[in-house]
C-alpha positions as CSV (number, residue, x, y, z in Angstrom):
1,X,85.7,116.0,61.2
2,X,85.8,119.9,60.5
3,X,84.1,120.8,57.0
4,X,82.0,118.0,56.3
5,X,79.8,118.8,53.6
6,X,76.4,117.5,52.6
7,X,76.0,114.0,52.2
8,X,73.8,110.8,51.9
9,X,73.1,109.8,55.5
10,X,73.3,106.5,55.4
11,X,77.2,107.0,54.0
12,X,78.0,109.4,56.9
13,X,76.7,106.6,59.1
14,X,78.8,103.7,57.3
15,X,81.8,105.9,57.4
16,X,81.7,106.4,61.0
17,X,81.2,102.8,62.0
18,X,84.2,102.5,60.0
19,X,85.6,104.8,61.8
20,X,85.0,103.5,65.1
21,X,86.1,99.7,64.2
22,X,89.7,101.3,63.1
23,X,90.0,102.9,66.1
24,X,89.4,99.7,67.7
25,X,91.5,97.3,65.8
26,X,94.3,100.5,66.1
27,X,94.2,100.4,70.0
28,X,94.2,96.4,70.1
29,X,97.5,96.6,67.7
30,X,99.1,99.4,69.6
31,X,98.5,97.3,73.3
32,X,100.2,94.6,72.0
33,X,102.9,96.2,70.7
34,X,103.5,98.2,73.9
35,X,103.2,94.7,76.0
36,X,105.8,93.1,73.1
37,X,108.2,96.3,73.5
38,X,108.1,96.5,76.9
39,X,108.9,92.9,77.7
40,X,112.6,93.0,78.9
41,X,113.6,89.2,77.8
42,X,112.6,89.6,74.0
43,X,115.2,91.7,73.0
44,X,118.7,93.2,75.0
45,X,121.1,95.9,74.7
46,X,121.9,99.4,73.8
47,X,119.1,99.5,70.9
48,X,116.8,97.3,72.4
49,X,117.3,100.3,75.2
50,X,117.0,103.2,72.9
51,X,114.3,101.9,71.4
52,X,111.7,101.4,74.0
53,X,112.6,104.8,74.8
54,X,111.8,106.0,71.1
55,X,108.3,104.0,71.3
56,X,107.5,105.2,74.8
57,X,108.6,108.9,74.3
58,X,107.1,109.3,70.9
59,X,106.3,106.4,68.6
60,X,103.5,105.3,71.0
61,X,102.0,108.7,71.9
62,X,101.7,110.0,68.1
63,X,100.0,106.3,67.4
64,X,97.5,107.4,70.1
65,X,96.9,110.6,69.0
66,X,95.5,108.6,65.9
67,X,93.8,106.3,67.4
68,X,92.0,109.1,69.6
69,X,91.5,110.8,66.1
70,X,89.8,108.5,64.2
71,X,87.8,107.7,67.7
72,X,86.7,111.6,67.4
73,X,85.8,111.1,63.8
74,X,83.4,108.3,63.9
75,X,81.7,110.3,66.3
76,X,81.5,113.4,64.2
77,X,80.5,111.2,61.3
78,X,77.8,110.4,63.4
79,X,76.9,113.8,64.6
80,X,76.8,114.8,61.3
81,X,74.9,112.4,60.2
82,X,72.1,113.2,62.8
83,X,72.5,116.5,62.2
84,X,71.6,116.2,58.5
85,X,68.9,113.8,59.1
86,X,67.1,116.3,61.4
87,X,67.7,119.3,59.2
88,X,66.5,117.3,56.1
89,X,63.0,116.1,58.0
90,X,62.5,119.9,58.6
91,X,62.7,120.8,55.0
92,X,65.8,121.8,55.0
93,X,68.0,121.8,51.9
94,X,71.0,119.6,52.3
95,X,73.6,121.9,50.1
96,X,77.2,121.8,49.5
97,X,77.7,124.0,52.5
98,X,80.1,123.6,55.9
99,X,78.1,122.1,58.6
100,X,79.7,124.6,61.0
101,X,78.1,127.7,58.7
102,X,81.2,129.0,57.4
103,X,83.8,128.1,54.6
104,X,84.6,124.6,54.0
105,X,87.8,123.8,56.1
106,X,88.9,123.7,59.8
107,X,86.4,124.5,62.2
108,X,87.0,126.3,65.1
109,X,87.7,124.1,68.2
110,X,87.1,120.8,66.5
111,X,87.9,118.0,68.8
112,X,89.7,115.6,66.1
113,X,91.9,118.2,64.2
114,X,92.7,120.5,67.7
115,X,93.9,116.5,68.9
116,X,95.7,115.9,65.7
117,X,97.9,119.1,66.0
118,X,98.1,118.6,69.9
119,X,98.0,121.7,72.1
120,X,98.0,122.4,75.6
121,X,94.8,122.5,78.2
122,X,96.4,124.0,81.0
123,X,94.1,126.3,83.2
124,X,96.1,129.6,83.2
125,X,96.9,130.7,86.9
126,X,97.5,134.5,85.5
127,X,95.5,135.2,82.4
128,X,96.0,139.2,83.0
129,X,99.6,140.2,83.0
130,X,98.9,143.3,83.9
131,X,100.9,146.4,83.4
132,X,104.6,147.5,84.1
133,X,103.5,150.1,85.9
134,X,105.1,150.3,89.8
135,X,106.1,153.7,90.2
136,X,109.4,154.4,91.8
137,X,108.7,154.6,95.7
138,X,106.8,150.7,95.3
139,X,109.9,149.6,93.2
140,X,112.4,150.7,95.8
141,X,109.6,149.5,98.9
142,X,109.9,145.9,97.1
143,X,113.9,146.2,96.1
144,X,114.1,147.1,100.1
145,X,112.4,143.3,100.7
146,X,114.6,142.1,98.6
147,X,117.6,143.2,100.0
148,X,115.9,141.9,103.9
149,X,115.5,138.2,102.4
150,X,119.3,138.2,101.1
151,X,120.7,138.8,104.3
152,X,119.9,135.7,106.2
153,X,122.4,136.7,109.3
154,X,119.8,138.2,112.0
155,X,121.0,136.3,114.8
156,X,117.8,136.9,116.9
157,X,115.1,136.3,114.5
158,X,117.0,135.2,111.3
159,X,115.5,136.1,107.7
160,X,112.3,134.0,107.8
161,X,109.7,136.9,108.6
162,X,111.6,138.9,105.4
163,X,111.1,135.5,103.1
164,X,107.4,135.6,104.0
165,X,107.4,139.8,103.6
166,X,108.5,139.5,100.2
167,X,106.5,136.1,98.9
168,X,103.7,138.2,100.7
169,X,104.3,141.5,98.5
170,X,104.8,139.4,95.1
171,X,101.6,137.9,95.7
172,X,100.0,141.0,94.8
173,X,101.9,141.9,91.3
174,X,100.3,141.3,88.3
175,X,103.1,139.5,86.1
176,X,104.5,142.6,84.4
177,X,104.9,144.3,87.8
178,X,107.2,141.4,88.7
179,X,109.0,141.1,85.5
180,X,109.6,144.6,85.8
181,X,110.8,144.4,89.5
182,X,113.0,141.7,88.1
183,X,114.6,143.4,85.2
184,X,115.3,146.4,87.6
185,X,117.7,143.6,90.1
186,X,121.2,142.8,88.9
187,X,122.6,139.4,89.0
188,X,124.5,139.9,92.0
189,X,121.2,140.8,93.2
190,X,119.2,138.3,92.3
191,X,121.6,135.6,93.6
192,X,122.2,137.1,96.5
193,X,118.0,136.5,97.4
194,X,118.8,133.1,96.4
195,X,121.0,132.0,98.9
196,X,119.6,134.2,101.6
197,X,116.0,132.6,100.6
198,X,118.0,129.2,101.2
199,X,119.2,129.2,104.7
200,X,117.3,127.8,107.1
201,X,115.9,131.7,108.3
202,X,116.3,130.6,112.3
203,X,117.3,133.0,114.5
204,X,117.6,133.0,118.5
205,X,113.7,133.1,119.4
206,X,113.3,131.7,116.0
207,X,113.2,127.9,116.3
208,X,111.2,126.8,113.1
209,X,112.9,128.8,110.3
210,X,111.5,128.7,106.7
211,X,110.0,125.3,105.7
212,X,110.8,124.0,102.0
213,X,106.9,125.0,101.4
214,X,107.7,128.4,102.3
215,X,110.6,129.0,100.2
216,X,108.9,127.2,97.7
217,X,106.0,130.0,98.0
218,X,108.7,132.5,97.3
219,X,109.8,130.8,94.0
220,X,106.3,130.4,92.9
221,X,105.5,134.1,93.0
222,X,109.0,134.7,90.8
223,X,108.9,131.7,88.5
224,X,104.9,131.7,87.4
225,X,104.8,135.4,86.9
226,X,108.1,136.0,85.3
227,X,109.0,136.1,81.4
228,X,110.6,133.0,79.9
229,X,114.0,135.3,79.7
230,X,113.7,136.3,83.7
231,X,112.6,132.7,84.4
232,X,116.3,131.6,82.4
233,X,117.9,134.1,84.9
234,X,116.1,132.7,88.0
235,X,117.2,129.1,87.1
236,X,120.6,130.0,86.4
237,X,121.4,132.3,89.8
238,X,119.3,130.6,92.5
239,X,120.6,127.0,92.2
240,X,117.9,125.6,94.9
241,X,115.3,126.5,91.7
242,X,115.9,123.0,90.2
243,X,116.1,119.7,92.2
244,X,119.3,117.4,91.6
245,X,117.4,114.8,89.2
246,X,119.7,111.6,90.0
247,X,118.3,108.4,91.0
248,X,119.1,105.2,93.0
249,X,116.6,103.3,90.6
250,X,113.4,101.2,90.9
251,X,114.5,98.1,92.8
252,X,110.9,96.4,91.9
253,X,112.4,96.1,87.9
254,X,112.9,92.5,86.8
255,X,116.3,93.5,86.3
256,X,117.0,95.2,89.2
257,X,117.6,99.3,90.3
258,X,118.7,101.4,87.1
259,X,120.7,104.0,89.3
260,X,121.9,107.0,87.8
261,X,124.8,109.3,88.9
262,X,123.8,112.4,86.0
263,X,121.7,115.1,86.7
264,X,121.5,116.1,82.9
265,X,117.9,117.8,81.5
266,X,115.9,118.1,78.6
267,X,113.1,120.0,77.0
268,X,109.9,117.6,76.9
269,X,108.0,117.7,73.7
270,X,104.8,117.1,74.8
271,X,101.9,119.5,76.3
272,X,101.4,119.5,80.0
273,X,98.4,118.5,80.1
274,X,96.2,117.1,77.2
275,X,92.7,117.0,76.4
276,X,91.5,113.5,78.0
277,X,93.9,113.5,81.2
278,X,94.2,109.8,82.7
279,X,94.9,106.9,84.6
280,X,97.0,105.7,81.6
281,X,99.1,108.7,81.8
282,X,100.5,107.1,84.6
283,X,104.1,105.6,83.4
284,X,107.1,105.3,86.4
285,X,110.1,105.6,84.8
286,X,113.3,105.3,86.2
287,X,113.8,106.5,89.2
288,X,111.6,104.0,92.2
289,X,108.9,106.5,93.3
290,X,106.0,103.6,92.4
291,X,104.2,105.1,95.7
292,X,104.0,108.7,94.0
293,X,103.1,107.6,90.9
294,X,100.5,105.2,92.4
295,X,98.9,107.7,94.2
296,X,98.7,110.3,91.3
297,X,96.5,107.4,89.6
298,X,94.5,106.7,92.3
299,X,93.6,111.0,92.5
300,X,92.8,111.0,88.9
301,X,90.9,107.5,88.7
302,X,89.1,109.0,91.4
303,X,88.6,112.7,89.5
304,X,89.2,113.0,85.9
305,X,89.6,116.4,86.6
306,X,92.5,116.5,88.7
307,X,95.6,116.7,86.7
308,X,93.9,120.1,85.2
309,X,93.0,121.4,88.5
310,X,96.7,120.6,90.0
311,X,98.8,120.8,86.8
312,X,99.4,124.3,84.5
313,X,101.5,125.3,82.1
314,X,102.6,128.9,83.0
315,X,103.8,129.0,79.2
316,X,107.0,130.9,80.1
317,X,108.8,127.9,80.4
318,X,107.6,126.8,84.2
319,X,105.1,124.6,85.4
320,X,102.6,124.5,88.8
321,X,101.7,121.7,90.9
322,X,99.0,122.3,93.5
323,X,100.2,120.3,96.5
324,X,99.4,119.9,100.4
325,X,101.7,121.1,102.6
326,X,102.3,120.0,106.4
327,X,99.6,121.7,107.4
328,X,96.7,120.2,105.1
329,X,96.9,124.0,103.3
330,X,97.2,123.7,99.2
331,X,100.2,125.7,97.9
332,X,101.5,125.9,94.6
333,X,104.7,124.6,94.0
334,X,106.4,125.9,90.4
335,X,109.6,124.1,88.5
336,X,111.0,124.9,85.1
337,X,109.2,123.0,82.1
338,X,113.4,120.8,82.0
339,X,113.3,117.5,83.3
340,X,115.6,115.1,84.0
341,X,117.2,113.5,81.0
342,X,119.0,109.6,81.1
343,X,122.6,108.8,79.3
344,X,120.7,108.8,76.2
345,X,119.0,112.3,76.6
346,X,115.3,110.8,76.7
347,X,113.2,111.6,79.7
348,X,114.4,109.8,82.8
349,X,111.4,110.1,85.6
350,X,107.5,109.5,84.7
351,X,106.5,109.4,80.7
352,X,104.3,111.4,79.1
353,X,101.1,109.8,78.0
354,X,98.3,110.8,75.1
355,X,96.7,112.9,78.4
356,X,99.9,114.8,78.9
357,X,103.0,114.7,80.8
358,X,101.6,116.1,83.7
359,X,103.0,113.1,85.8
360,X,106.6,114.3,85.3
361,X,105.9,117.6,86.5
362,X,104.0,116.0,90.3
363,X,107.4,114.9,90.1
364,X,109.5,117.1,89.7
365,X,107.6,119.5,92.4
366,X,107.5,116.6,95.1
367,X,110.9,116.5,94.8
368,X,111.6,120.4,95.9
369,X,109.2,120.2,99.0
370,X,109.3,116.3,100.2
371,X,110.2,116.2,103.7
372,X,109.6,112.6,104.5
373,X,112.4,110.6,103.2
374,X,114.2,107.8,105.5
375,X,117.2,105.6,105.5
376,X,115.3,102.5,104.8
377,X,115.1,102.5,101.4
378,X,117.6,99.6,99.3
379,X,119.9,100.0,97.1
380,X,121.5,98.1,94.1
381,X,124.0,95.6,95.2
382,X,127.7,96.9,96.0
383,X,126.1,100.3,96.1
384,X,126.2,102.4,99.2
385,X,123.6,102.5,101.6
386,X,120.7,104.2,101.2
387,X,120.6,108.0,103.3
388,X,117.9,110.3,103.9
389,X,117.7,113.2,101.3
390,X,116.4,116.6,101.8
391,X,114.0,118.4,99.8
392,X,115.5,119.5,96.6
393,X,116.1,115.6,95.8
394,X,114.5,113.2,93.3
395,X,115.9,110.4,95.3
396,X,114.1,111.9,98.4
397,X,110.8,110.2,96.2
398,X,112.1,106.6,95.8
399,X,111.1,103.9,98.2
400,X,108.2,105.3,100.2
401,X,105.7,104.5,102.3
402,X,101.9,104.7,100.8
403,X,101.3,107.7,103.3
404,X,104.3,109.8,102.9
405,X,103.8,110.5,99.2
406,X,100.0,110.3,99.5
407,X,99.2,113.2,101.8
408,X,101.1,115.7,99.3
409,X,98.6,114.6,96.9
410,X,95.1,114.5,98.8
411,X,96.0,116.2,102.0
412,X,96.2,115.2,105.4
413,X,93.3,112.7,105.8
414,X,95.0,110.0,104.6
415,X,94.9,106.3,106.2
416,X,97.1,103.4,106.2
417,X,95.1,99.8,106.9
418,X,95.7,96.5,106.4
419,X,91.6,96.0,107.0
420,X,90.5,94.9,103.7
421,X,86.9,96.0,104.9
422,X,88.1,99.2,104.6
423,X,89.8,99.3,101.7
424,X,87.0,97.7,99.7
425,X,84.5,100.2,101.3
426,X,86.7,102.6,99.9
427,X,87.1,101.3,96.5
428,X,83.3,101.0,96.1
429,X,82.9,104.6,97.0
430,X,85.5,105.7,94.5
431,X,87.8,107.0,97.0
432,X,91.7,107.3,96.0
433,X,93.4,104.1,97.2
434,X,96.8,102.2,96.8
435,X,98.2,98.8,97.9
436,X,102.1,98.0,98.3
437,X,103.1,94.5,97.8
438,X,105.3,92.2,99.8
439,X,109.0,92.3,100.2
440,X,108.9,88.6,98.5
441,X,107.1,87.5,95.7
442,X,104.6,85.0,97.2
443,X,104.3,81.2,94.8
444,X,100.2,82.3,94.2
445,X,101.0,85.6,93.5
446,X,98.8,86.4,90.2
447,X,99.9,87.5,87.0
448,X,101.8,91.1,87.3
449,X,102.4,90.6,90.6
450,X,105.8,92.4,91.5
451,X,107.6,92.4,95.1
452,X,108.4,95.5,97.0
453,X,106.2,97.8,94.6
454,X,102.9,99.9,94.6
455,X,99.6,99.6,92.4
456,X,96.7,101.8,92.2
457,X,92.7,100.8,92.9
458,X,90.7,102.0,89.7
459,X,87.6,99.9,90.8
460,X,85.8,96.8,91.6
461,X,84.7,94.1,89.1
462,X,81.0,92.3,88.8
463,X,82.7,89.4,91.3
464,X,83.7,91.9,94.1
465,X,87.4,91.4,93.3
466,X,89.6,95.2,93.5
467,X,91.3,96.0,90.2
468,X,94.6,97.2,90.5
469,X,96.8,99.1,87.8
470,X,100.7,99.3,87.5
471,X,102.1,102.9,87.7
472,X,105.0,101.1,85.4
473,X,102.3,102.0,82.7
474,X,98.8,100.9,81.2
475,X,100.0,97.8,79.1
476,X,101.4,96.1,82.2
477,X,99.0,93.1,83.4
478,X,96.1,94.9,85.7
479,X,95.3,92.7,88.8
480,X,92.0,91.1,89.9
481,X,92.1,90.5,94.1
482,X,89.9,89.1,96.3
483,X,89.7,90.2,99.8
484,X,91.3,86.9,100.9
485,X,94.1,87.7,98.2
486,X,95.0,91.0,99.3
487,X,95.2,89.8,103.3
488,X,97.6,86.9,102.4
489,X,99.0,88.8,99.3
490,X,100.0,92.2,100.2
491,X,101.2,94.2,103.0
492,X,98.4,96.9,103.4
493,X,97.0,99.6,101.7
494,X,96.8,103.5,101.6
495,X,93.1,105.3,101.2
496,X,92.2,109.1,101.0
497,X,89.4,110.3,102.3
């Protein structure tokens, strides 16, 4: 509510109970228009198709950037309104002035209008860019390393001490020392690194090689730091940079596994991450990763904080994901801002919500480092079996156990039970926590129930029962279990320490 001048109290006050009650009314209208949209029977076909995709890619997020708005306003009604009341009990004059001190109009980091015009929240990883400034002997030192990584054929060692050298000597450029190392390698060059970064980098008394974390260490270090035109160039010659987005489909759907043969891409409108990050961000889309997108609700139900701690906006057209590698060690894990797009062009994996689209992008950067896929997932009939994918593989995400995806998220203390004891314990202490359901719907199974899928704890009611949330999005049913339920209900659960 920038500029609000002086006025009768008791108005301000009316106006932002006003306010307030539209927000309300707003949000009631706009839950029951998600649940009506959503609902797969009411409506069929190609439209009915393009237009849930309208209403969950746009027409839903700008109707809760107003009802967050006029939230924001009834509170600065309010403030005001105190505000003015205290200054008018201390003699103050209440004049035609700005309550912020200054000219009447947009005040500077006001809540409702910065929430209004969007904007992202992203915590920079390199605020200082630094200086192009190597001097010739450093530029031809870390062209030499350059050179090392690209030829992966040391038959003794291989090329995986050279891929650490040189992730090693990025880490210490400031981002226009890189860009300028960058703009100083030809294309031949700089796809030559590429596929020497991508062999395996064993060599004879050189059994391990370079882990997808590690060469994902090395892109970071180029893709963070670099311009948006080097980043373009890095994308287009190093073609391990970006993960092959198709997908066998969610097979928990009421209409079965939406597979998808394209690997197409598009530009996402919305910011990264917004200013109240949530659990109702959390909205699996098509491909069947409901155990990754579970456990990224459980992390932020359990910190509000997380998706700005994990998730940035490099603003050069990349994005970073802080994940845990094999070793329980964070790394940053950095993927172009594209994501993968569906026949219609709209945004195929996780949707953004009015906290951001900082879902997609967990996403995206699983998919370049996750090592943990099987051959056990199914598969839409006629279809052919399922295989296990290597990193660099959306479908590598899709039909997981609680565990695999969870331990990328919140690190290696991660526990799978079927001990409802523990799980409540859990739940009561605020600790991230999922449940997968059974492979057949049960006949008591409770509204929203849904076989073969994953759901996310967000707490525990007044009667002891466990809530659990959707990751299909916030206007799907939300669950109330007992601990008897859950036993007879649903295979077991997944809790982080």
């Amino acid at each position: 509510m920038a500029g609000i001048y002086g006025a009768d109290v008791a108005q301000l006050r009316a106006l932002g109970k006003a306010l307030t009650a539209s927000s309300a009314r707003l949000m009631s209208t706009a839950t029951a228009l998600s649940r009506n949209v959503g609902e797969p029977g009411t409506w069929k076909g190609a439209d009915a198709e393009r237009f849930r995709n309208d209403w969950n890619g746009t027409h839903s997020l700008l109707l809760g950037r107003v009802i967050e708005a006029l939230a924001d306003a009834g509170k600065a009604a309010a403030r005001h309104a105190d505000e003015q009341e205290r200054a008018s009990g201390a003699g103050g004059a209440s004049g035609r002035t700005s309550t912020a001190g200054g000219p009447p109009g947009k005040a500077a980091g006001d809540p409702t209008s910065d929430y209004l015009t969007g904007g992202e929240h992203s915590v920079a990883r390199h605020p200082d860019r630094g200086e192009a400034n190597l001097a010739a002997p450093e530029l031809d030192r870390l062209q030499g390393l350059v050179r090392d990584t690209a030829s992966g054929d040391n038959f003794f060692v291989g090329n995986d001490s050279d891929v650490n050298k040189l992730r090693d000597a990025l880490t210490g450029l400031k981002p226009a020392q890189l860009n300028q190392l960058l703009e100083s390698l030809t294309d031949d060059e700089l796809r030559s690194l590429g596929s020497g970064a991508a062999t395996d980098g064993k060599g004879l008394f050189n059994w391990e090689g370079t882990t997808p974390f590690e060469r994902q260490q090395l892109l970071d270090q180029l893709l963070s730091k670099a311009s948006a035109e080097q980043v373009g160039r890095l994308k287009d010659l190093i073609p391990w940079a970006q993960p092959d987005g198709q997908a066998m489909g969610d097979a928990a759907r009421p209409d079965g596994p939406d597979a998808s043969s394209t690997n197409r891409w598009m530009e996402p409108k919305w910011p990264v991450v917004g200013q109240r990050p949530g659990t109702d961000d959390i909205r699996q889309g098509q491909y069947g990763d409901c155990v990754l997108l579970a456990a990224a609700g459980a992390m932020i139900n359990a910190d509000s904080g997380w998706a700005r701690e994990h998730v940035t906006d490099n603003g050069n057209g990349t994005v970073s994901v802080l994940l845990f590698d094999k070793n329980g060690e964070e790394q940053w894990v950095t993927v172009t801002s594209d994501l993968p797009a569906n026949s219609k062009g709209a945004q195929m994996g996780a949707k953004a919500g009015f906290g951001g689209n900082w879902p997609a992008y967990v996403e995206k950067a699983l998919a370049q480092v996750y090592t943990e896929d099987d051959r056990n997932d199914g598969t839409a009939e006629g279809a052919p079996p399922d295989q296990a994918y290597p990193p660099g593989n959306y479908r590598a995400l899709e039909g997981n156990w609680g565990p695999d995806a969870f331990q990328f998220l919140a690190g290696p203390d991660v526990e799978r039970t079927d001990d409802a004891g523990k799980l409540w314990e859990a739940a009561g202490r605020g600790r991230p926590a999922l449940v997968t359901t059974l492979g057949e719907t049960p006949e008591e199974a409770p509204n929203g129930y849904r076989a073969g899928h994953a759901y996310f704890v967000t707490g525990v009611d007044e009667r002891g029962n466990i809530i659990l949330q959707n990751p299909w999005g916030p206007s799907e049913p939300r669950m109330y279990i007992s601990q008897d339920e859950f036993t007879k209900l649903f295979s077991d659960a997944t809790v982080a320490g």
